[in-house]
Biotite code that builds the C-alpha atoms (Angstrom):
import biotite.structure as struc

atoms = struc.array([
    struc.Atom([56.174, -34.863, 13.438], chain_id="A", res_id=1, res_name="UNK", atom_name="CA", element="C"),
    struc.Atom([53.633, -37.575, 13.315], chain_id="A", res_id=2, res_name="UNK", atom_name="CA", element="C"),
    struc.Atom([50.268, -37.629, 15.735], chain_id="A", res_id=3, res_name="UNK", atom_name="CA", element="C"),
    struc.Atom([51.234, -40.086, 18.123], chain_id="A", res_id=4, res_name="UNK", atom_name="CA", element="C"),
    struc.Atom([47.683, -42.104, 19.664], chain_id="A", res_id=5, res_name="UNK", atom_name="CA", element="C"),
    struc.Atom([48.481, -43.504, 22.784], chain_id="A", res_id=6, res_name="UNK", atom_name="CA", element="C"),
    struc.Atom([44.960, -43.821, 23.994], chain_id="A", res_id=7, res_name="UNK", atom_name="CA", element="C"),
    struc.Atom([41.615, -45.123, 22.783], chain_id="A", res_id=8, res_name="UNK", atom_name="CA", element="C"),
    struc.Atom([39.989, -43.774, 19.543], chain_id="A", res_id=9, res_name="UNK", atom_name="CA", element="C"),
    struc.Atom([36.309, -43.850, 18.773], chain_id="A", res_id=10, res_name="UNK", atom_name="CA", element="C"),
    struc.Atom([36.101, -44.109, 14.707], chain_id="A", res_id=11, res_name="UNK", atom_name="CA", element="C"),
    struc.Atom([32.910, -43.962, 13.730], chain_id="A", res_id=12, res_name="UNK", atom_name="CA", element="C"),
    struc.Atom([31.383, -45.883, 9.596], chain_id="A", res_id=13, res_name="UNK", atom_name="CA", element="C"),
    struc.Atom([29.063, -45.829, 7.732], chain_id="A", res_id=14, res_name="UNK", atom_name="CA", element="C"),
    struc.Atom([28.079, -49.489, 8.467], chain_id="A", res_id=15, res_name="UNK", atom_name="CA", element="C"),
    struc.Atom([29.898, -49.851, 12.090], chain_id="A", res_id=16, res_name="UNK", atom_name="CA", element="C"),
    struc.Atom([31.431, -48.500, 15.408], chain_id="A", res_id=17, res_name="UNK", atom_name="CA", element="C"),
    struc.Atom([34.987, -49.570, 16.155], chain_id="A", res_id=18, res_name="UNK", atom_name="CA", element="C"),
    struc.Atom([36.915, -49.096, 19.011], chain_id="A", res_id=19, res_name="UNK", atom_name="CA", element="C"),
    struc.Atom([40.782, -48.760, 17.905], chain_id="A", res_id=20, res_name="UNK", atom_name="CA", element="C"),
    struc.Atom([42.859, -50.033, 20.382], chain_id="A", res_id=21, res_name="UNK", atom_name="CA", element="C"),
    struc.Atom([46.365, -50.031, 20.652], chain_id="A", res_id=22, res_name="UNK", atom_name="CA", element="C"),
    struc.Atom([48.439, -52.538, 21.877], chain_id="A", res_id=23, res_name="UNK", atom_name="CA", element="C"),
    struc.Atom([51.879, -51.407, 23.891], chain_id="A", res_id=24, res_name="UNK", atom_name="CA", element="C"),
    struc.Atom([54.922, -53.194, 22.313], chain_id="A", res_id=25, res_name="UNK", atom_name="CA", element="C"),
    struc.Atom([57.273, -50.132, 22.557], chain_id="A", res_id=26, res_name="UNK", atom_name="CA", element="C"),
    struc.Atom([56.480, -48.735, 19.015], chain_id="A", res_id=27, res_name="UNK", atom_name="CA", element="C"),
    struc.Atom([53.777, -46.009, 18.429], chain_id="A", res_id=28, res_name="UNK", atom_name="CA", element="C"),
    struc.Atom([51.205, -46.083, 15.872], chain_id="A", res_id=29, res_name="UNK", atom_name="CA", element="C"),
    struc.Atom([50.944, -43.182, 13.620], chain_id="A", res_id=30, res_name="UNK", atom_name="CA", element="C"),
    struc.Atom([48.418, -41.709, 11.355], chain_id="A", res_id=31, res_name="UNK", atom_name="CA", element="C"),
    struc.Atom([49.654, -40.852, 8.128], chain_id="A", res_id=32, res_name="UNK", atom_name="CA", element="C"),
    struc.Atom([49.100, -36.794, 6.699], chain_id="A", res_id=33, res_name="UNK", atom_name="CA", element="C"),
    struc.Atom([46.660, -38.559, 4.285], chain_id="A", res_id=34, res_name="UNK", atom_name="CA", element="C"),
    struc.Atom([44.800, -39.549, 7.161], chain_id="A", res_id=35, res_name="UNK", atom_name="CA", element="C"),
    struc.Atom([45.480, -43.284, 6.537], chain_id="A", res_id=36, res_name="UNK", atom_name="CA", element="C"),
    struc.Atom([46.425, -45.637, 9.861], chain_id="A", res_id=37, res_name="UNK", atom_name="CA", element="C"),
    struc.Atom([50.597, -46.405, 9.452], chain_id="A", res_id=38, res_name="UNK", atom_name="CA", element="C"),
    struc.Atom([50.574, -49.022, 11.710], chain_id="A", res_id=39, res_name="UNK", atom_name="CA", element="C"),
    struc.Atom([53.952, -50.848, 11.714], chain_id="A", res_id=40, res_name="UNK", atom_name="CA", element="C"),
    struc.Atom([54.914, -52.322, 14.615], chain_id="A", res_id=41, res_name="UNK", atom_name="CA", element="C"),
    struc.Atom([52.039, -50.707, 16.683], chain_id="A", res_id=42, res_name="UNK", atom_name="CA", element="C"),
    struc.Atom([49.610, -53.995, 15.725], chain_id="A", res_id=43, res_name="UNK", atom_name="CA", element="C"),
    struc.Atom([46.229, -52.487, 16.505], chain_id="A", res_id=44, res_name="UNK", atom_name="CA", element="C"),
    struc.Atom([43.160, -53.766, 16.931], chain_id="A", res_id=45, res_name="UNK", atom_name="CA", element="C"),
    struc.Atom([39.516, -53.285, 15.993], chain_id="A", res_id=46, res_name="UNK", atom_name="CA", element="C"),
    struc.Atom([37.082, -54.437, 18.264], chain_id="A", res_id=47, res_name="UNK", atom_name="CA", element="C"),
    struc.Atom([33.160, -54.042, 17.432], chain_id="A", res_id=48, res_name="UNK", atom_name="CA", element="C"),
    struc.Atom([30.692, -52.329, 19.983], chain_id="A", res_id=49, res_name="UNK", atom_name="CA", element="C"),
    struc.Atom([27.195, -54.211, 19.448], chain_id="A", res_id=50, res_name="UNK", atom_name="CA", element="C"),
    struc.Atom([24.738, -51.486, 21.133], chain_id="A", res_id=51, res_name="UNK", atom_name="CA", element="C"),
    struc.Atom([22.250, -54.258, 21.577], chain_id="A", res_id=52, res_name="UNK", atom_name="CA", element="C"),
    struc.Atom([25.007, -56.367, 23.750], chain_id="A", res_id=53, res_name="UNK", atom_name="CA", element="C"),
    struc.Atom([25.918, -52.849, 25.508], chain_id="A", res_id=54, res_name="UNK", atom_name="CA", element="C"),
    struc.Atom([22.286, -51.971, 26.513], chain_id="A", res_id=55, res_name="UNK", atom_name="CA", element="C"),
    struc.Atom([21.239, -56.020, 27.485], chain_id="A", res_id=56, res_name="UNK", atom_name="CA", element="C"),
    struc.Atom([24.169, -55.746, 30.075], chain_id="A", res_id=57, res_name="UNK", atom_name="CA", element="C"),
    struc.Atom([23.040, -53.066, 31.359], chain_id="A", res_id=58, res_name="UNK", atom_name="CA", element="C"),
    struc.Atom([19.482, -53.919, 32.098], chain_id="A", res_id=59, res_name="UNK", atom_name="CA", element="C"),
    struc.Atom([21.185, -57.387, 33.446], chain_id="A", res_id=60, res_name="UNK", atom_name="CA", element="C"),
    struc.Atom([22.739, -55.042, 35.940], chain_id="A", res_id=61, res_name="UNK", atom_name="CA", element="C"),
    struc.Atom([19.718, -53.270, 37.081], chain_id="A", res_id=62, res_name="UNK", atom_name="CA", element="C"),
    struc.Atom([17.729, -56.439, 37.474], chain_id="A", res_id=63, res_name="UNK", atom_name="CA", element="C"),
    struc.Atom([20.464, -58.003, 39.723], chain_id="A", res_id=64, res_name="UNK", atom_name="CA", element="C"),
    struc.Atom([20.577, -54.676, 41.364], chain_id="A", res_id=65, res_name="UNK", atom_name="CA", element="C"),
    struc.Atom([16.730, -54.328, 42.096], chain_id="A", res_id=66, res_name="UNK", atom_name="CA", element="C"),
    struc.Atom([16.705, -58.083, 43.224], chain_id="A", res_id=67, res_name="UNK", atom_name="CA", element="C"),
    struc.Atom([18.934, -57.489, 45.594], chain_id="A", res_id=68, res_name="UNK", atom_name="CA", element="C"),
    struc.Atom([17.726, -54.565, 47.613], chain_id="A", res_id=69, res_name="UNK", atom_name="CA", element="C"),
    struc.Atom([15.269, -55.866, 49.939], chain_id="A", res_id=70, res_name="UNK", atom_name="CA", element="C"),
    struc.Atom([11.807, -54.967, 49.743], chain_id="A", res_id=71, res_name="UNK", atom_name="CA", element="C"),
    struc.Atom([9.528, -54.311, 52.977], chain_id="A", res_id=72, res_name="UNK", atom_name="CA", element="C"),
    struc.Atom([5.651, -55.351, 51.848], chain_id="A", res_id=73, res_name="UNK", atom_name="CA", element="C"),
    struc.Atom([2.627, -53.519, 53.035], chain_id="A", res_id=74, res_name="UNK", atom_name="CA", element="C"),
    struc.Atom([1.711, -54.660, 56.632], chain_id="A", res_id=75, res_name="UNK", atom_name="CA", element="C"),
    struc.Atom([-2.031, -55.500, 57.580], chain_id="A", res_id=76, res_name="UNK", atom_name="CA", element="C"),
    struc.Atom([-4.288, -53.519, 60.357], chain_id="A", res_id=77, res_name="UNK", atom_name="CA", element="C"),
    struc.Atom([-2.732, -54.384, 63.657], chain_id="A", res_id=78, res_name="UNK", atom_name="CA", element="C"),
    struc.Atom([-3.848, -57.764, 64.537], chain_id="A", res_id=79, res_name="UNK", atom_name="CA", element="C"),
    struc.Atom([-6.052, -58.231, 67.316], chain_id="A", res_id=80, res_name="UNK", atom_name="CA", element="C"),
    struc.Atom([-6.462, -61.951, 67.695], chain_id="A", res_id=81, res_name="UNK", atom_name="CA", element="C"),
    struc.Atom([-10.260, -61.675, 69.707], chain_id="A", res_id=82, res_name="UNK", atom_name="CA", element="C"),
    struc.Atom([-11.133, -60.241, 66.065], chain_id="A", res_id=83, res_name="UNK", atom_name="CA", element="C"),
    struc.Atom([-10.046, -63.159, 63.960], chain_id="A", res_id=84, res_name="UNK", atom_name="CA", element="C"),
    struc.Atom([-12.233, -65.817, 62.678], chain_id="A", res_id=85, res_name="UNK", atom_name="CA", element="C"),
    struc.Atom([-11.297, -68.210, 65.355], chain_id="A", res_id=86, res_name="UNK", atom_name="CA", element="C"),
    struc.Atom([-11.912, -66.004, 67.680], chain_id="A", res_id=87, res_name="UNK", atom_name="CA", element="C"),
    struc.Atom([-15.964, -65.214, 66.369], chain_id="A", res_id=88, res_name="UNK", atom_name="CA", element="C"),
    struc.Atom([-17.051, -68.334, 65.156], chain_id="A", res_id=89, res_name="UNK", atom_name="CA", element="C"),
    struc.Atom([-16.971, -72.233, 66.330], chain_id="A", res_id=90, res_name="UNK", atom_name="CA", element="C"),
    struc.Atom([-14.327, -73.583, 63.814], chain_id="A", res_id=91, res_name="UNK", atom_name="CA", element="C"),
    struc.Atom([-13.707, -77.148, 63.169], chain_id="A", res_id=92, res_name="UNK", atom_name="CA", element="C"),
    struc.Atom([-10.195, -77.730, 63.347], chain_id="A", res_id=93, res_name="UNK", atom_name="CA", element="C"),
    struc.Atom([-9.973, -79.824, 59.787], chain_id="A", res_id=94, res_name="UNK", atom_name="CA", element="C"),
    struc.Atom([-11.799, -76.767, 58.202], chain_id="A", res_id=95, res_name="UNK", atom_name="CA", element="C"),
    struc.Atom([-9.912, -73.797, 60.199], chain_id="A", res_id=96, res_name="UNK", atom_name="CA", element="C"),
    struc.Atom([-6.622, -75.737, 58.728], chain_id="A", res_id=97, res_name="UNK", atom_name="CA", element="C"),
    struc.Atom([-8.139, -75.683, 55.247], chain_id="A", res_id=98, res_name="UNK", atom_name="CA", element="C"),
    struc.Atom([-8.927, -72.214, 55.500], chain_id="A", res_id=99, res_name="UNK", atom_name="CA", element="C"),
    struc.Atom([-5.243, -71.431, 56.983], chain_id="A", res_id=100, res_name="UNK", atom_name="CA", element="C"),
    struc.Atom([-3.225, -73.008, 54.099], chain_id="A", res_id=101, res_name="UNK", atom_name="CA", element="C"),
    struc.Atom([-5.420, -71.920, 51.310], chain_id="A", res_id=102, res_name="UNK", atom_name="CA", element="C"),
    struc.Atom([-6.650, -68.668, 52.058], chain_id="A", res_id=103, res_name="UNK", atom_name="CA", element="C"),
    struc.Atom([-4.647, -66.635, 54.744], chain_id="A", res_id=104, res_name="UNK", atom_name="CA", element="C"),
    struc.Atom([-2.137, -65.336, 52.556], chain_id="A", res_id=105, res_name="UNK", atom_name="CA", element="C"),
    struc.Atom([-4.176, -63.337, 50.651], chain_id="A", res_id=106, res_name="UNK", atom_name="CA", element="C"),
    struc.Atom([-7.234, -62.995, 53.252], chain_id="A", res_id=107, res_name="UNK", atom_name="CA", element="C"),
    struc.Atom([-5.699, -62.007, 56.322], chain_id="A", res_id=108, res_name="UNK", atom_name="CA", element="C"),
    struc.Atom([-3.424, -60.296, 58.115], chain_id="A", res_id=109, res_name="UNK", atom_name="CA", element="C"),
    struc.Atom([-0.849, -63.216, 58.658], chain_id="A", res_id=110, res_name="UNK", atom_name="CA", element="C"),
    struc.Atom([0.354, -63.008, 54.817], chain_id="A", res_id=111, res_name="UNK", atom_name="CA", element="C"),
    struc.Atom([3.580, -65.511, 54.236], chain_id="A", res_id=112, res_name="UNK", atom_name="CA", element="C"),
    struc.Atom([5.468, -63.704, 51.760], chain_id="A", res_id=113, res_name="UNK", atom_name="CA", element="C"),
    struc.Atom([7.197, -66.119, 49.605], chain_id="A", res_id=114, res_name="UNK", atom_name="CA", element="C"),
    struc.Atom([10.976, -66.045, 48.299], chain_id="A", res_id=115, res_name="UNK", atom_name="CA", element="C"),
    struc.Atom([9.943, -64.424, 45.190], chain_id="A", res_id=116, res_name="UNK", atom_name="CA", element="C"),
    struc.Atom([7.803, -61.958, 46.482], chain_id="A", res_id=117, res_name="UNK", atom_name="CA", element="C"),
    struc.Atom([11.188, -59.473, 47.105], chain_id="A", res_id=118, res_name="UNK", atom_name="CA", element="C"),
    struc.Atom([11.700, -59.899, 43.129], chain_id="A", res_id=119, res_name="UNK", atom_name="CA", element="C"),
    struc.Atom([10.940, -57.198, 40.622], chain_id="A", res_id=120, res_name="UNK", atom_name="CA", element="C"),
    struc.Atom([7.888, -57.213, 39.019], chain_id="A", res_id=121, res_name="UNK", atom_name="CA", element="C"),
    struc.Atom([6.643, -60.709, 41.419], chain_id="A", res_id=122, res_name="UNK", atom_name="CA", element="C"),
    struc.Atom([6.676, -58.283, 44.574], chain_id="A", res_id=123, res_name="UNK", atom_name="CA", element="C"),
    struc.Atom([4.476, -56.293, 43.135], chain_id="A", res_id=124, res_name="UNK", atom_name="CA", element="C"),
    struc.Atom([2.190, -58.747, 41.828], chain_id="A", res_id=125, res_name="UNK", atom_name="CA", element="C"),
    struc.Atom([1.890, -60.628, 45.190], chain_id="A", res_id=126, res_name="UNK", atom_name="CA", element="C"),
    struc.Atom([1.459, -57.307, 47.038], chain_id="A", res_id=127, res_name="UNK", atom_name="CA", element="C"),
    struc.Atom([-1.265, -56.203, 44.601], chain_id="A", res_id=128, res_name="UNK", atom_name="CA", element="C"),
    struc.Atom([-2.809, -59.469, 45.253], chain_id="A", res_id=129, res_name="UNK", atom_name="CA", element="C"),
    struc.Atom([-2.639, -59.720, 48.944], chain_id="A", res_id=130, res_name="UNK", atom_name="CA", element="C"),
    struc.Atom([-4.657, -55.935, 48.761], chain_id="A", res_id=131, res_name="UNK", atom_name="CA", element="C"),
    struc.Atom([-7.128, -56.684, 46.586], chain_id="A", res_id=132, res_name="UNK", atom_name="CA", element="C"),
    struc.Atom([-8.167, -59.774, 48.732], chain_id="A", res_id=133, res_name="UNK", atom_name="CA", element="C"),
    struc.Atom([-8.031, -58.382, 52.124], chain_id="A", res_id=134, res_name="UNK", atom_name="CA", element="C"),
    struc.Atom([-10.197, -56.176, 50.372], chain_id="A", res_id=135, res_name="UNK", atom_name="CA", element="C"),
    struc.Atom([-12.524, -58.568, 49.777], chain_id="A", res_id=136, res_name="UNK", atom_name="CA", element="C"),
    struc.Atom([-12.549, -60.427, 52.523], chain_id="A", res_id=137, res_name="UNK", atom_name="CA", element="C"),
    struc.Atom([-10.258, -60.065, 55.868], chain_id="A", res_id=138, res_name="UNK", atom_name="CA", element="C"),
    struc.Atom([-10.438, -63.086, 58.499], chain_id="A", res_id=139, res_name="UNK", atom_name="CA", element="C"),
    struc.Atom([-8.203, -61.275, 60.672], chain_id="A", res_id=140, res_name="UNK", atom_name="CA", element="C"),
    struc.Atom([-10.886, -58.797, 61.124], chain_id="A", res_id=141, res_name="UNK", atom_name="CA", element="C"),
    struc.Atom([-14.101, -60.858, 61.107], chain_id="A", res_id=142, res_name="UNK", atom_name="CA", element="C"),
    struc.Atom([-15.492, -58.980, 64.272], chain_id="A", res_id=143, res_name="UNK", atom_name="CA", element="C"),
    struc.Atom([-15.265, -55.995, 62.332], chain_id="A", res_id=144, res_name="UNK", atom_name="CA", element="C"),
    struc.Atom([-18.509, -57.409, 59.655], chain_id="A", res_id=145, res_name="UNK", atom_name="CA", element="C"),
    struc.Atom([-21.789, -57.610, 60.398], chain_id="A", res_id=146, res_name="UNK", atom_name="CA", element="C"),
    struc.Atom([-23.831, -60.761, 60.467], chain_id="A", res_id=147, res_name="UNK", atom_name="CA", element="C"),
    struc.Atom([-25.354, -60.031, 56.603], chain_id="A", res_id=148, res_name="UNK", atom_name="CA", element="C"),
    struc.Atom([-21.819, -59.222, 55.396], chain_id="A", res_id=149, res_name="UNK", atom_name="CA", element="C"),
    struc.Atom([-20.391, -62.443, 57.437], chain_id="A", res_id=150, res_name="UNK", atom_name="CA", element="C"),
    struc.Atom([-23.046, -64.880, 55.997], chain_id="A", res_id=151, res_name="UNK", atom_name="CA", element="C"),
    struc.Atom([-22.637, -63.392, 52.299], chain_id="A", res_id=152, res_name="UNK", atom_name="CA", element="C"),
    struc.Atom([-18.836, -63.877, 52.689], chain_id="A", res_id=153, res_name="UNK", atom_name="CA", element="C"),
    struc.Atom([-19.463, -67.425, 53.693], chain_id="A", res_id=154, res_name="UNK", atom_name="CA", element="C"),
    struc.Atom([-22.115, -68.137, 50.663], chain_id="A", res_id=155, res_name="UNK", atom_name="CA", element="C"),
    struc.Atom([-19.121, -67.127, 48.591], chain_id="A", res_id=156, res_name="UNK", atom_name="CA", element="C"),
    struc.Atom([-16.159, -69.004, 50.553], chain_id="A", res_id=157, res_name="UNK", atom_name="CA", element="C"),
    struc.Atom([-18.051, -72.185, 49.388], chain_id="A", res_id=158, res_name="UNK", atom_name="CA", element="C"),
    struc.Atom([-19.169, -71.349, 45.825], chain_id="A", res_id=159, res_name="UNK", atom_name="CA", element="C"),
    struc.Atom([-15.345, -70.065, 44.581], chain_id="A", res_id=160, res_name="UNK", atom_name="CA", element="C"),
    struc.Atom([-13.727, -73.526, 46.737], chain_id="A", res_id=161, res_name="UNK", atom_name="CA", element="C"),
    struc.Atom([-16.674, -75.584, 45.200], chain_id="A", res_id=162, res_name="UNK", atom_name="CA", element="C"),
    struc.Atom([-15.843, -74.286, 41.283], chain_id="A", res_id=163, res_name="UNK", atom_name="CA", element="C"),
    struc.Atom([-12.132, -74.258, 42.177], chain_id="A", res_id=164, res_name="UNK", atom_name="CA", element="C"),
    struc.Atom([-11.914, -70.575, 41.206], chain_id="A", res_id=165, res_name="UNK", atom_name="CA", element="C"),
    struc.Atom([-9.783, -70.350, 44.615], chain_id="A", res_id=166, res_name="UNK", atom_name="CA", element="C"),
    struc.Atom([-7.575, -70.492, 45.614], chain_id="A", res_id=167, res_name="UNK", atom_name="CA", element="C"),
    struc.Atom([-6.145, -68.515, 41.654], chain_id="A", res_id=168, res_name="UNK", atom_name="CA", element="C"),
    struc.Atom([-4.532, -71.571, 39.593], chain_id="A", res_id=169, res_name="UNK", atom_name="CA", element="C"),
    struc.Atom([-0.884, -69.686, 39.385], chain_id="A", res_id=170, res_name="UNK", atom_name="CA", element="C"),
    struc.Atom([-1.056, -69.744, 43.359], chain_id="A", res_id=171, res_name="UNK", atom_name="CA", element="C"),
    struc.Atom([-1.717, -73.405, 43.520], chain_id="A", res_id=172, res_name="UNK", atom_name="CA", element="C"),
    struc.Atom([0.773, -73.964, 41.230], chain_id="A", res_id=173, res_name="UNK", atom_name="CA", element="C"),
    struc.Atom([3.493, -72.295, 43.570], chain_id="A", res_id=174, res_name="UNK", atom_name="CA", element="C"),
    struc.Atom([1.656, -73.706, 46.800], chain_id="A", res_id=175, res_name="UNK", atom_name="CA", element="C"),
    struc.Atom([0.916, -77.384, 46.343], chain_id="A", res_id=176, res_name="UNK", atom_name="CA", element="C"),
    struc.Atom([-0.663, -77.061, 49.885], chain_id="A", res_id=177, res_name="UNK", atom_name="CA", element="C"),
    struc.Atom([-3.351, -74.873, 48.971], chain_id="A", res_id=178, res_name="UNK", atom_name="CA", element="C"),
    struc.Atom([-4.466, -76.930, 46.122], chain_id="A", res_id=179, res_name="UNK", atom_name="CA", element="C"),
    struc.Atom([-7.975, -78.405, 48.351], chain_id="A", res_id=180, res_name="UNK", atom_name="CA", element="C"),
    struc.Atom([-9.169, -82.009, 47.728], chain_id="A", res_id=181, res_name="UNK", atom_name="CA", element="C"),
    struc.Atom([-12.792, -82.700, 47.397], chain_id="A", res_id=182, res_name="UNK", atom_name="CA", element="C"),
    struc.Atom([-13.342, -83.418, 50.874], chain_id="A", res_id=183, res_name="UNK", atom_name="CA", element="C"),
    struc.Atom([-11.552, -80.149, 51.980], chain_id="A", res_id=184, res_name="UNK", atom_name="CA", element="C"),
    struc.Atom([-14.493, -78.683, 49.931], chain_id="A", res_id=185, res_name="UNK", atom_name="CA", element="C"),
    struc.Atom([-17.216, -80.718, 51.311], chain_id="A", res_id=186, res_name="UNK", atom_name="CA", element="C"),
    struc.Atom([-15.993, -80.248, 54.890], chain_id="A", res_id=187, res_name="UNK", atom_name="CA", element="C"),
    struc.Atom([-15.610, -76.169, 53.940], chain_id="A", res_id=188, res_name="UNK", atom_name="CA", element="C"),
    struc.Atom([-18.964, -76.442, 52.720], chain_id="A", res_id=189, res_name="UNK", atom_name="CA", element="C"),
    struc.Atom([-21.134, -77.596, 55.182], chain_id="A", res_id=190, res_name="UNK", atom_name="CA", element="C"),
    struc.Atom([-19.643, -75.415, 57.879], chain_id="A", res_id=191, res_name="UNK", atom_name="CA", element="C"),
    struc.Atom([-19.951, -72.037, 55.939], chain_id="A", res_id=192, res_name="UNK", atom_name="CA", element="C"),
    struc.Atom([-23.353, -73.039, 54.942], chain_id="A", res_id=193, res_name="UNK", atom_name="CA", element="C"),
    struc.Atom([-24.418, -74.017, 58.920], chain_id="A", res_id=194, res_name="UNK", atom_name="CA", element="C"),
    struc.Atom([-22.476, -70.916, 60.255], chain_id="A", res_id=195, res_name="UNK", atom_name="CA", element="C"),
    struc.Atom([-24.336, -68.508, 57.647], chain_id="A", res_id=196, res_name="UNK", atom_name="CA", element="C"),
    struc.Atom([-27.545, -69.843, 58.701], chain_id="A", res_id=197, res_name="UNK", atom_name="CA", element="C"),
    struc.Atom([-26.549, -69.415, 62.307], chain_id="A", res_id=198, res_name="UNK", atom_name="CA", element="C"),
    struc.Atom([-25.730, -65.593, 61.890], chain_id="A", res_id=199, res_name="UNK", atom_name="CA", element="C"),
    struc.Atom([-29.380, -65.121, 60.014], chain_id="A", res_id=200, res_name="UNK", atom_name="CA", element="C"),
    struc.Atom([-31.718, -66.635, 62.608], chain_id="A", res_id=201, res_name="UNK", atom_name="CA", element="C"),
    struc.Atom([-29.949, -64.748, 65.397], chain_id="A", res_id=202, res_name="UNK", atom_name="CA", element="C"),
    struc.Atom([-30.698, -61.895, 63.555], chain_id="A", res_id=203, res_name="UNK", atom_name="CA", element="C"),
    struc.Atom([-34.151, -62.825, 62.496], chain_id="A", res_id=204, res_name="UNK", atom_name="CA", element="C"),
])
């Protein structure tokens, strides 16, 4: 009696693996004793399995999958708002607006994670970023630096606005309202420069 296949069968070539399928029409295909396919009336087909195709849907899958599970981002110190920068120093309002939209995100507690902050590989870019400059320098917690560490931190506001090293380039890019115009500088300027001299004669 011949070996009926009514299922299935992985064959596997030198040069290729097939997947032998067989289509139902009412007639069985057979395999000869010589081992040879009789396949009269069965009509089967060979379909090619491209491992590269296999393994690229796959990671397709687990990209869509990791996009969509939502992603909770490191919080900040609790905010006390008698500690933020407004709070310690006389602000103008043009440059505490400046300072807002161009570096809060990354310098305070009051981050605005973007859309693409909950993607792979972006969430963890923007939440490395956000640590590394509260790091640096935290307006949410001004009250918590000392006058030499508050005036330094101001001699620096103005030198990275003034050479446009800040806010980064790919952040501006994304954030068209952090990009500062030359008289956000100027304005940025002059008050971190009067405020820093402020902090050292009270402490002279």
């Amino acid at each position: 009696m011949p070996t009926v296949w009514n299922a299935v069968d992985f064959v596997t070539t030198d040069s290729t693996r097939t997947a032998l399928v067989q289509r139902s029409y009412g007639v069985a295909a057979t395999v000869k004793p010589d081992g040879r396919w009789n396949n009269a009336g069965a009509n089967p087909v060979c379909v090619t399995v491209r491992p590269a195709k296999v393994l690229g849907s796959v990671l397709v899958i687990l990209v869509l999958g990791l996009a969509a599970r939502p992603r909770s981002h490191p919080p900040g110190d609790d905010a006390d708002p008698s500690a933020g920068l407004s709070s310690q120093a006389t602000v103008p309002a043009p440059v505490m607006s400046t300072v807002r939209r161009a570096c809060f995100d990354c310098h305070s507690n009051e981050t605005r994670w973007p859309w693409y902050s909950k993607m792979p590989l972006a969430s963890w870019l923007v939440e490395r970023d956000v640590t590394a400059g509260r790091g640096q320098i935290n307006f949410s917690n001004w009250a918590r630096y000392n006058a030499f560490d508050r005036a330094d931190m101001l001699d620096k506001v103005c030198d990275v606005a003034f050479s446009r090293r800040m806010p980064p380039r790919p952040y501006r890019m994304l954030h068209s309202e952090a990009r500062l115009s030359d008289t956000d500088v100027a304005e940025l300027c002059a008050w971190s420069r009067q405020e820093a001299a402020r902090l050292m004669e009270n402490k002279s």
